[in-house]
C-alpha positions in Angstrom: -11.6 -8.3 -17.5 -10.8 -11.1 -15.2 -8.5 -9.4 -12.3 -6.7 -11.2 -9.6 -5.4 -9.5 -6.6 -2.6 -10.6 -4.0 -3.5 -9.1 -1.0 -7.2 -8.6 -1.7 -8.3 -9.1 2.3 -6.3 -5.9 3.4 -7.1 -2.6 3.8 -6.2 -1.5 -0.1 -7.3 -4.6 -1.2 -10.7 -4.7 0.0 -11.1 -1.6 -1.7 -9.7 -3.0 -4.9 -11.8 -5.4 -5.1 -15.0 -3.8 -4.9 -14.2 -0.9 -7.0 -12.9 -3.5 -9.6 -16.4 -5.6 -9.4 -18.6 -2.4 -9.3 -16.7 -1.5 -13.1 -18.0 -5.4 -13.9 -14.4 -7.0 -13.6 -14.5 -10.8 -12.5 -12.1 -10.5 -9.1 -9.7 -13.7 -8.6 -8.4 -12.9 -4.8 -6.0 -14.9 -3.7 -5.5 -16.3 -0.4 -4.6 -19.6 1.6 -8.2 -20.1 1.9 -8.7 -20.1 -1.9 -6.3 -22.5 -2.1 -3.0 -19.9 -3.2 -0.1 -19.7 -0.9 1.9 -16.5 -2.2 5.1 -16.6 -0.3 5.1 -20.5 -1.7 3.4 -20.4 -4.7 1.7 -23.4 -4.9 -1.2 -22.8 -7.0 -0.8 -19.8 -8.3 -0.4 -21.1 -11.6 -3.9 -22.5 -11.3 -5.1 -19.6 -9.9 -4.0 -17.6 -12.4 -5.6 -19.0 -15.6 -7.6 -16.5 -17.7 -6.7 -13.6 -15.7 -5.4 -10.5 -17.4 -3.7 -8.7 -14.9 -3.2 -8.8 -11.3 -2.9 -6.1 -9.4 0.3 -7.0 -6.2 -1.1 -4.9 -2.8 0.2 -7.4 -0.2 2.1 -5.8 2.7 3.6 -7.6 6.0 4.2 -6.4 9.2 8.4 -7.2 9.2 10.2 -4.4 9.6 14.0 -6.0 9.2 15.4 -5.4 6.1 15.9 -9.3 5.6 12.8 -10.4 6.9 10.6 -7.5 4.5 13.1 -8.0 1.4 12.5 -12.1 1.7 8.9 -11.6 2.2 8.2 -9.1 -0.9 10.9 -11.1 -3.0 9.6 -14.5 -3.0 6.0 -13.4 -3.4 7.2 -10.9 -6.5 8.9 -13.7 -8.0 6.2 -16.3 -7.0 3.9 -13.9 -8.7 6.0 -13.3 -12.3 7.0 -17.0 -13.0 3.0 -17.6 -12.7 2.4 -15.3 -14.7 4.0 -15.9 -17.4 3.1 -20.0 -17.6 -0.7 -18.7 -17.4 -0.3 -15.9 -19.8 -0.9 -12.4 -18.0 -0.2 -9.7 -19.3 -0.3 -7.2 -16.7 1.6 -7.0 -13.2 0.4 -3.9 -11.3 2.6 -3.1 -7.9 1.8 -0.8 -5.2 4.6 0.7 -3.6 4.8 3.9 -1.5 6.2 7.5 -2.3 9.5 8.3 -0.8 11.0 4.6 0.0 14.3 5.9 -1.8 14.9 8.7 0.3 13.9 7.3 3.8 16.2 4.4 5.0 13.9 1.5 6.4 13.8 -1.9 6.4 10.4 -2.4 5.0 11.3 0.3 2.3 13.9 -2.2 1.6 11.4 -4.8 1.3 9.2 -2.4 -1.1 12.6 -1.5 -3.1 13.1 -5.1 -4.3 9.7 -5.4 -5.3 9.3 -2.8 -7.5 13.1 -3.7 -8.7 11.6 -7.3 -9.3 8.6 -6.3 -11.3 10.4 -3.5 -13.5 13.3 -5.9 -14.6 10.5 -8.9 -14.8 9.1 -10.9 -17.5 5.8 -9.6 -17.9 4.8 -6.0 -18.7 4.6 -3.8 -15.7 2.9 -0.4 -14.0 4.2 0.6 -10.7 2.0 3.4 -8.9 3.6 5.0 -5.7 1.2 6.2 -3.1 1.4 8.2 0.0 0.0 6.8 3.3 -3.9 6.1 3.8 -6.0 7.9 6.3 -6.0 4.5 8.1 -2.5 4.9 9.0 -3.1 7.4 11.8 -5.4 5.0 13.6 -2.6 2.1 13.3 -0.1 4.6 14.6 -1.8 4.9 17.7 -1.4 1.0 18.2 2.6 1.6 17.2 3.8 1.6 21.0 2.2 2.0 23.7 2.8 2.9 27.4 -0.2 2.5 29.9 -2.8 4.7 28.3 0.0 6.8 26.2 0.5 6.3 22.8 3.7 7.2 21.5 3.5 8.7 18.0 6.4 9.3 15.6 6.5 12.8 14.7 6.0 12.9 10.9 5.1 15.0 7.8 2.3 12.9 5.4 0.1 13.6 2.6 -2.6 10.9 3.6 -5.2 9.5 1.0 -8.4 7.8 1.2 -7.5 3.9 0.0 -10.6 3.8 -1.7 -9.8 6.5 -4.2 -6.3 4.6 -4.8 -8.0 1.6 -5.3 -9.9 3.5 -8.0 -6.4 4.7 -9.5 -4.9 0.4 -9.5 -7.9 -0.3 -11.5 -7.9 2.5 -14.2 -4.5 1.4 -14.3 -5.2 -2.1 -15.3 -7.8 -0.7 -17.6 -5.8 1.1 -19.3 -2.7 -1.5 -20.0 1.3 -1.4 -18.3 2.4 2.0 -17.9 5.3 1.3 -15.8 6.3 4.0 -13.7 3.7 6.1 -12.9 3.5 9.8 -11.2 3.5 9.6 -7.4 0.2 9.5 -6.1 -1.1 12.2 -2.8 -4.1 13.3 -1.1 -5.2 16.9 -0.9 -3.0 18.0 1.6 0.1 17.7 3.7 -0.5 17.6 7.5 1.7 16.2 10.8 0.8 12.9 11.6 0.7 13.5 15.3 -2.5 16.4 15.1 -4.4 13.6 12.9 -3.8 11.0 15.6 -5.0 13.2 17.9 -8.4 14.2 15.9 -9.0 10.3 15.7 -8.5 9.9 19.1 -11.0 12.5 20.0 -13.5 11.5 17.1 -13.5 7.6 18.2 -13.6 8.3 22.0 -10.7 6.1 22.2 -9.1 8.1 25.8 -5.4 7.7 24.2 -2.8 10.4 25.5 -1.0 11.2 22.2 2.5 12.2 22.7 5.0 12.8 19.6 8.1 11.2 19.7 11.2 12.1 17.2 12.6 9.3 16.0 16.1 9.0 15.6 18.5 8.5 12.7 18.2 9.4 9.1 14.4 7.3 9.2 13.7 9.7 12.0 15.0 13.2 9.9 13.2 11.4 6.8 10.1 11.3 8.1 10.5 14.4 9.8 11.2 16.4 6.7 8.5 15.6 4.2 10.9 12.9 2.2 7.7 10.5 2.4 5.6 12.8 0.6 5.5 13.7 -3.3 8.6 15.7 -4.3 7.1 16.8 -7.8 3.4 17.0 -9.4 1.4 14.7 -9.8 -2.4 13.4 -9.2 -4.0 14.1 -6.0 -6.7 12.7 -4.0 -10.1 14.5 -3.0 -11.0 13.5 0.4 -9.4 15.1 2.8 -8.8 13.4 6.0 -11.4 15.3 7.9 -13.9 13.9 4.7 -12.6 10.4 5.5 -12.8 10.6 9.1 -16.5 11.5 9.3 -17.5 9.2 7.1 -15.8 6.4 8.6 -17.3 7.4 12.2 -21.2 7.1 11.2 
């Protein structure tokens, strides 16, 4: 199958990428330096030509609800509308568990997204995941005072992004699903004691204090709303797994 994926240089993405080339899929990734411009669309249409599904894992660093919802929007309908003058037949989003029960501007963002590809032209699979192991690292670099890193205190179910990477592309093996079962690692731990192991692991001489957020983001987090409410399929590698591996 030819694939193309938005977002392909990211941390998902990468993975994507070469789990969907090591199955012998042709990978279309597109980027400004492949001559795509996603939140314009110029030559997408192009781009897109003999590709049977792409696979949507671009994120953004906005975190105001008009600023993530006109970043995911135009890019979502960028994608579609090329799409459906090349002929795909197969839009695959990753979006993240929870994002309806935690109020944030970036959920926002992810909320129109999904909305946009489930009431879209072209058949559809949307796969919620939890947070990677990699967020704990980029947690430490959420704010920081002198050599404290404040952390917000949070309940997660982290996964490895290679093994949901491995779970975009069975998807687009397997044809639109649309909404799929949410998507978790092993186990549910506080985000703060994984910050901390990384900090000890990579040396990195952070002091690691929690911090309660507050608001209904703040209680969301707090109380487990960004982590699977019912069953569904779980990751393997646990974040201890991920974290040794990642340190060699």
């Amino acid at each position: 199958m030819r694939i193309a994926v938005a977002g392909g240089t990211g941390v998902v993405g990468r993975h994507v990428v070469r789990v969907a080339e090591a199955r012998g899929h042709e990978v279309v990734v597109l980027t400004r330096s492949t001559g795509t411009d996603l939140t314009g669309g110029e030559g997408l249409a192009d781009a897109l030509v003999g590709i049977d599904a792409v696979v949507d894992v671009v994120s953004t660093r906005a975190q105001k609800k008009e600023a993530a919802r006109a970043f995911f929007g135009a890019i979502t309908r960028n994608l579609l509308a090329a799409e459906v003058v090349a002929g795909v037949g197969h839009h695959v989003v990753l979006s993240i568990v929870g994002i309806d029960r935690v109020p944030s501007g970036y959920y926002a963002g992810k909320l129109l997204q999904e909305d946009l590809a489930m009431a879209g032209p072209v058949p559809w699979s949307v796969l919620r995941a939890t947070q990677f192991h990699e967020f704990a690292e980029q947690a430490l670099g959420f704010a920081r005072i002198g050599p404290f890193s404040l952390v917000p205190r949070m309940t997660t179910q982290p996964i490895a992004a290679q093994e949901v990477a491995a779970a975009l592309i069975d998807l687009v093996e397997r044809g639109p699903q649309g909404r799929l079962p949410d998507l978790a690692g092993p186990e549910k731990r506080e985000l703060i004691e994984l910050c901390r192991m990384i900090n000890h692991e990579r040396r990195l001489g952070r002091r690691v204090v929690g911090v309660r957020l507050p608001g209904a983001w703040g209680r969301g987090m707090r109380s487990g709303a960004l982590t699977p409410a019912y069953d569904g399929p779980r990751g393997t590698c646990t974040f201890e797994g991920w974290l040794s591996r990642s340190s060699v």
